[in-house]
C-alpha positions in Angstrom: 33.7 -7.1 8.1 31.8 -6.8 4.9 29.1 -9.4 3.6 27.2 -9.6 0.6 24.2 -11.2 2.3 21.2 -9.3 0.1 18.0 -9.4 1.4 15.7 -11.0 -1.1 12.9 -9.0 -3.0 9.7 -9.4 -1.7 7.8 -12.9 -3.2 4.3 -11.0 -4.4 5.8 -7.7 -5.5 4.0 -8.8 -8.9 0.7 -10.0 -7.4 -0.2 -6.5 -5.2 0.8 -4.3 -8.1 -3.1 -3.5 -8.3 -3.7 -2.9 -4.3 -0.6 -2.1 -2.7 -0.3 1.7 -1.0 3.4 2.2 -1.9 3.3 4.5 0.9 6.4 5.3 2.9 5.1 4.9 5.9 6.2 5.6 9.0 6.0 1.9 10.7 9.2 0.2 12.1 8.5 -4.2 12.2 8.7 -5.7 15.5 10.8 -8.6 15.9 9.3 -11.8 15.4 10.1 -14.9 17.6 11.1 -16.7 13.8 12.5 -13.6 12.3 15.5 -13.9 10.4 17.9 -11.5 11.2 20.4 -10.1 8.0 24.0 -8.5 9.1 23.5 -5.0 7.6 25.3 -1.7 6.4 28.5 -4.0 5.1 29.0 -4.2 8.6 29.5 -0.7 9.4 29.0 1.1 12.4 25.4 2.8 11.8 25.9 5.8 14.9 28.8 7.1 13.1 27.3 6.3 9.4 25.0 8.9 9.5 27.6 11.0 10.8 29.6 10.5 6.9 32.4 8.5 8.6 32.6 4.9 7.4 33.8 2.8 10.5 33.5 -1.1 10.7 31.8 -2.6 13.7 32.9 -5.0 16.0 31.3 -8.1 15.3 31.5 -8.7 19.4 29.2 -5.7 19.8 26.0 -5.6 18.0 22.3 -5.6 18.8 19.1 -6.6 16.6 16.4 -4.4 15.2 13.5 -5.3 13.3 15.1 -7.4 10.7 18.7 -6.5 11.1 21.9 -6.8 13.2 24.0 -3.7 13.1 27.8 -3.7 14.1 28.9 -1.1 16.5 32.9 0.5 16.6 32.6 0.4 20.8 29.8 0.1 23.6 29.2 3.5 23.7 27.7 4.1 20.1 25.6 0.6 20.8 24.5 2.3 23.5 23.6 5.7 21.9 21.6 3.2 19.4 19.7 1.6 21.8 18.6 5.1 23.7 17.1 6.5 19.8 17.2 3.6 17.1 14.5 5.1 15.3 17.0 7.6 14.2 20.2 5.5 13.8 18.5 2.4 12.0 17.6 1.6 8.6 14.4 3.7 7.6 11.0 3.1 5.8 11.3 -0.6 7.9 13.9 -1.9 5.0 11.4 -1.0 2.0 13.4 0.0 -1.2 13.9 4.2 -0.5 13.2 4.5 -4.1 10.0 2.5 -5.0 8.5 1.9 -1.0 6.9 -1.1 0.0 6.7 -4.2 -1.2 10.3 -4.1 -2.5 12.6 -4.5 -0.2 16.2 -3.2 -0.2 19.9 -4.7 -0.3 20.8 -3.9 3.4 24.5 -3.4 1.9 23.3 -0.7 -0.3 22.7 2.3 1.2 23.0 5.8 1.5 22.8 8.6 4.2 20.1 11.6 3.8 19.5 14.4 6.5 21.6 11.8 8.9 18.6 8.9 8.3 20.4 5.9 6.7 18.0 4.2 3.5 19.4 1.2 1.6 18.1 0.0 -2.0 16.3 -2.7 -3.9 19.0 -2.1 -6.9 21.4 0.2 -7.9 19.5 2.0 -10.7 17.3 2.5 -7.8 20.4 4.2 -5.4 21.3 6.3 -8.5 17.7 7.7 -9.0 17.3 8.4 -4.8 20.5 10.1 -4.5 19.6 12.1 -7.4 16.2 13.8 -6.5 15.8 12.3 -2.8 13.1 14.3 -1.7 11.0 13.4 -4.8 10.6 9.9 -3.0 10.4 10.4 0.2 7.3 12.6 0.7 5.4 11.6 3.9 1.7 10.8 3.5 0.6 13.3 6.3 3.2 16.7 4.6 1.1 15.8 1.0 -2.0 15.8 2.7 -3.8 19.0 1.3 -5.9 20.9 4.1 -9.9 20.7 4.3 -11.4 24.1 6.0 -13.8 21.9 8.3 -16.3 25.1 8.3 -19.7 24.7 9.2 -21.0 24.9 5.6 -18.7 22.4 4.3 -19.5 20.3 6.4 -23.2 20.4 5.6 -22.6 20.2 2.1 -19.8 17.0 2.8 -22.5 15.2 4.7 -25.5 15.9 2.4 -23.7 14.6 -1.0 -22.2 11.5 1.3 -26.0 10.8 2.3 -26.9 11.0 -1.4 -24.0 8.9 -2.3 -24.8 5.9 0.3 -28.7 5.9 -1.2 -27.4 6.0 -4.6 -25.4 3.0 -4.1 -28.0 0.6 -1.9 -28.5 2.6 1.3 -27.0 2.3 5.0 -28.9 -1.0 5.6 -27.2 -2.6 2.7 -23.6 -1.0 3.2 -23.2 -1.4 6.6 -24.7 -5.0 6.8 -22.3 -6.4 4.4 -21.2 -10.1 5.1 -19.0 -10.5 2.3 -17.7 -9.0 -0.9 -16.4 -11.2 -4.2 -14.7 -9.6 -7.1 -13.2 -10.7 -10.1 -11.5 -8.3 -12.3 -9.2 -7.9 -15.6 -6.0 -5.7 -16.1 -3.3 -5.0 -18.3 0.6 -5.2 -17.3 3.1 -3.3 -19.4 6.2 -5.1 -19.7 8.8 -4.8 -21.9 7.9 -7.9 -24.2 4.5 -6.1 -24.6 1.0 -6.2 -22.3 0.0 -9.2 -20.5 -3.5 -9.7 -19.1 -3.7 -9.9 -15.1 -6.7 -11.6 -13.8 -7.6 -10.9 -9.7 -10.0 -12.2 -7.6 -10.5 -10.3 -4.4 -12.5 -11.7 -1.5 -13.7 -9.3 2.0 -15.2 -11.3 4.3 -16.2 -8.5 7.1 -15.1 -7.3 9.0 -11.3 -7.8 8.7 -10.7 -11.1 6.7 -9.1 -10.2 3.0 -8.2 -12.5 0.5 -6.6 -11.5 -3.2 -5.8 -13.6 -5.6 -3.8 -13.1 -8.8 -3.0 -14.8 -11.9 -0.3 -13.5 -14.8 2.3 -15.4 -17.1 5.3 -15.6 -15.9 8.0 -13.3 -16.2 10.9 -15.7 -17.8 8.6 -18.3 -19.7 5.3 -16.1 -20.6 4.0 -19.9 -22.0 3.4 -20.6 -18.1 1.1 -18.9 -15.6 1.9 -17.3 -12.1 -0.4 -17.7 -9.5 0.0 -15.9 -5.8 -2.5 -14.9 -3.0 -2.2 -11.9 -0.5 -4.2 -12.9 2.9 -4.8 -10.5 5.7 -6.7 -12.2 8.4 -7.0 -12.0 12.7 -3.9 -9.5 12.2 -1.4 -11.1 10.2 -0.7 -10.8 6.5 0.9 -13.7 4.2 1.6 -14.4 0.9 1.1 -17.7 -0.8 3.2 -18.7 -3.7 4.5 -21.6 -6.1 7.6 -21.1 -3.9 6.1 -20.9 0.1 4.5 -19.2 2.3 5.7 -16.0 4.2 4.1 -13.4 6.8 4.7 -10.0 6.6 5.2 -7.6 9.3 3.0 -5.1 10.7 3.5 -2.1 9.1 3.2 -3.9 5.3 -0.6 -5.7 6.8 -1.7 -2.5 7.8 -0.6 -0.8 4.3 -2.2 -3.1 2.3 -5.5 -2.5 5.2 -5.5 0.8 3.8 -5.4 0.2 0.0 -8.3 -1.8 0.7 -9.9 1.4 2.7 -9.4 3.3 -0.7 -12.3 1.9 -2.3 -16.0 4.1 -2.4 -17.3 1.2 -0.8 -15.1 1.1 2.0 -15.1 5.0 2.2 -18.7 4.9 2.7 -18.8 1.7 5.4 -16.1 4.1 7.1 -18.8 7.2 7.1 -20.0 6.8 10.7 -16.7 5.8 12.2 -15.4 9.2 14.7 -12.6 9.8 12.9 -14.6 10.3 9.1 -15.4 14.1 8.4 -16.6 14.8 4.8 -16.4 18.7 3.6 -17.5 20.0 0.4 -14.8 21.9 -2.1 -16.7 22.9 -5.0 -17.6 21.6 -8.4 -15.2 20.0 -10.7 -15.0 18.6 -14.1 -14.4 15.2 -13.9 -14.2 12.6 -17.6 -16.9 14.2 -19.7 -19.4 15.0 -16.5 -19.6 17.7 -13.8 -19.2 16.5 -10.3 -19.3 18.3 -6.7 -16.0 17.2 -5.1 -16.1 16.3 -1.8 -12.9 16.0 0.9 -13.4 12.8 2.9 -10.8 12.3 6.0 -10.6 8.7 7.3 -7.7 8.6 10.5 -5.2 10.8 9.2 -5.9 9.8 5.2 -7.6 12.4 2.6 -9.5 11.0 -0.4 -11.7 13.6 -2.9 -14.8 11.9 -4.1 -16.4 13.4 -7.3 -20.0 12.8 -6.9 -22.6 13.4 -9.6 -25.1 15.6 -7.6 -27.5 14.1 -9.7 -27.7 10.8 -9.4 -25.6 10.5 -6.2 -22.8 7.9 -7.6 -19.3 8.4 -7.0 -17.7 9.1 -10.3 -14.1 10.2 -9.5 -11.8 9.1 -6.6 -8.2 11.1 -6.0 -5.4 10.6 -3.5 -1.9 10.7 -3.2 0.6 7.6 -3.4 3.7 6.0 -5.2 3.7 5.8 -8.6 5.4 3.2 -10.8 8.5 4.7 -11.1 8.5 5.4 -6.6 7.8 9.1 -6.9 4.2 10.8 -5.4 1.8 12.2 -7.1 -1.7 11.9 -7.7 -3.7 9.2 -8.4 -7.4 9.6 -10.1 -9.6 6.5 -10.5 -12.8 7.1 -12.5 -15.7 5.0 -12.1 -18.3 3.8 -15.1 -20.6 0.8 -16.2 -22.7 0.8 -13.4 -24.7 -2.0 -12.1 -27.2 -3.3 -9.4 -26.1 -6.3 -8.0 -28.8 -7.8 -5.3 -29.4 -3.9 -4.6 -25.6 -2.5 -4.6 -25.1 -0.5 -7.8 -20.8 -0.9 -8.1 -18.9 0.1 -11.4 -17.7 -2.6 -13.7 -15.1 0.2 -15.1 -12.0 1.6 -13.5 -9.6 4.1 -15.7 -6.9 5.0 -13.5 -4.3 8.1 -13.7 -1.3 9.3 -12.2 0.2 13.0 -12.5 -2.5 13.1 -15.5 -1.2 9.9 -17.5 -3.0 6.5 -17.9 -1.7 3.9 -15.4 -3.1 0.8 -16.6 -2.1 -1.5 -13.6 -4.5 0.8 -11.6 -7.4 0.1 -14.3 -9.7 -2.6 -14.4 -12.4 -4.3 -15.9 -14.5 -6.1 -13.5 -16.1 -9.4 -15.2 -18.3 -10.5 -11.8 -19.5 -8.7 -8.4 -21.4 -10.9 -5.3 -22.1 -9.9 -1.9 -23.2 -12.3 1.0 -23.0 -15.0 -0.5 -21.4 -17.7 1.6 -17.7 -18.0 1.9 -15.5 -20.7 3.2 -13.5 -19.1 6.1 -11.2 -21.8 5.4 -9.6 -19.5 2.1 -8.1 -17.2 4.9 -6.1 -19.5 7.6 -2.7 -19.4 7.0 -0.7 -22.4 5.8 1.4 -23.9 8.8 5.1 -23.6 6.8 4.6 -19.5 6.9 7.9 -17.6 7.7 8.2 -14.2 9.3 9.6 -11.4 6.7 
């Protein structure tokens, strides 16, 4: 039984380009009391799939997982799915193998690595995974390089964190926060030539997120493309010209995380138990000198560059996706500082990745507030939402 239902790509692939952590991840989606359910694999029997033989399913003899329905050849292999699906069903929770979440993949395009099945958002993407497939499938927690947690570093990791939170308001300021608006500027590369993206991000704390984005079009450039990416009371949704639709867990706590990648955030996240900061030496960083400092946040290592002069965080490195799906390493440098009702923030953001510019990752920020009153309203979700 073969089908050619393809799973659609995800509806604000465009408008997250600037937050997203295309991370692998490690999540797998619960199933969803509305959650559609797509026949997957061309029908084939997924046990024996990662075993290379290609055996249809008997459509009398399936089960559901996350967002698919997989076909099995007898009871026994449904059986031998059920005791271990983690290992029999599609991986990275259907995200595209090659470029990670948001894009989704074609659960009839697929291949089999190390016996874990992955499927595809297209088929330039198949060709490029099945050429180098360890180049895009690096887990967060292997790339994660080691911080010696000694008693000096330490004390040199706290100290420069201490000067950084003063440098920036002080702990009253940063851990009071109410709210957080930002309005930025980027630059899209596309074929036809750069577009201007313009985003408008909204934190009401502690866990309400709002980001808005506005672009032309893809087709017709001569119109504009509006989306917004909520996170609120533990669900994630996009709004679009064309609906509404929730995402599942794994893809609301990604986008959590992008959002925990900012020096504000690392610093509001400095007294949680999980936080150690170590120092690793002194660094050039742009034209200026900074001490670096290892910051780990539940599992996640950033390096902050901090001027050991004037306390600000300068530099911010991690490792993620890139454009093209591989890791690598992403640097953000910070300039244009300014006070805004006591928080000093940069206006400037120059990103890199393996050393080149990435100018989705830059921005120009036009407009900063904090705690000023927003409308709780902007985060409830629209009542036509649909589980992804």
């Amino acid at each position: 039984m073969k089908t050619q239902t393809q799973r659609p790509v995800n509806l604000v692939a465009a408008l997250i380009c600037l937050v997203i952590f295309l991370s692998s991840g490690g999540f797998t989606p619960a199933q969803t009391p509305d959650q559609e359910t797509t026949p997957a694999l061309e029908g084939l029997d997924p046990v024996l799939l990662v075993q290379g033989k290609e055996i249809q399913g008997n459509v009398k003899i399936s089960a559901i997982r996350g967002a698919f329905q997989y076909y099995f050849a007898n009871a026994e292999n449904k059986a031998e799915f059920e005791k271990d699906p983690a290992r029999y069903e599609i991986q990275l929770h259907g995200a595209c193998a090659r470029m990670g979440a948001p894009v989704n993949g074609n659960p009839d395009l697929y291949s089999v690595y190390k016996s874990r099945i992955y499927i595809f958002g297209s088929g330039e993407c198949k060709k490029r995974f099945d050429a180098t497939p360890a180049k895009y499938l690096e887990s967060e927690s292997d790339a994660q390089p080691k911080i010696e947690l000694t008693p000096e570093a330490l004390k040199k990791g706290q100290a420069l964190i201490d000067k950084a939170v003063v440098a920036m308001g002080g702990s009253a300021l940063i851990d009071g926060l109410v709210s957080y608006e930002e309005k930025s500027t980027a630059v899209q590369t596309r074929q036809t030539g750069n577009v201007e993206v313009k985003s408008d991000l909204t934190i009401l704390f502690p866990g309400r997120i709002r980001f808005d984005q506005v672009m032309p079009d893809f087709m017709n450039p001569a119109t504009t493309r509006k989306a917004a990416l909520i996170i609120a009371d533990g669900v994630a949704f996009a709004v679009t010209p064309n609906g509404t639709r929730q995402f599942d867990d794994a893809f609301r706590i990604d986008q959590e995380r992008e959002i925990q990648r900012r020096p504000l955030a690392i610093l509001r996240a400095r007294t949680s138990a999980n936080f150690n900061a170590a120092g690793i030496g002194s660094a050039g960083t742009g034209d200026s000198m900074v001490e670096q400092v290892a910051v780990q946040i539940a599992g996640s290592i950033y390096t902050l560059g901090i001027d050991a002069t004037t306390g600000r965080i300068l530099s911010l490195s991690y490792r993620r996706r890139g454009r093209g799906g591989d890791f690598g390493q992403i640097t953000k440098l910070f300039s244009d500082f300014r006070t805004i009702k006591g928080l000093t923030l940069p206006f400037k953001v120059q990103a890199t990745f393996n050393g080149e510019t990435w100018e989705e990752q830059s921005a120009t920020i036009q407009e900063i507030d904090i705690n000023s009153k927003v409308d709780p309203a902007i985060f409830e979700k629209p009542s036509n939402a649909k589980a992804q």
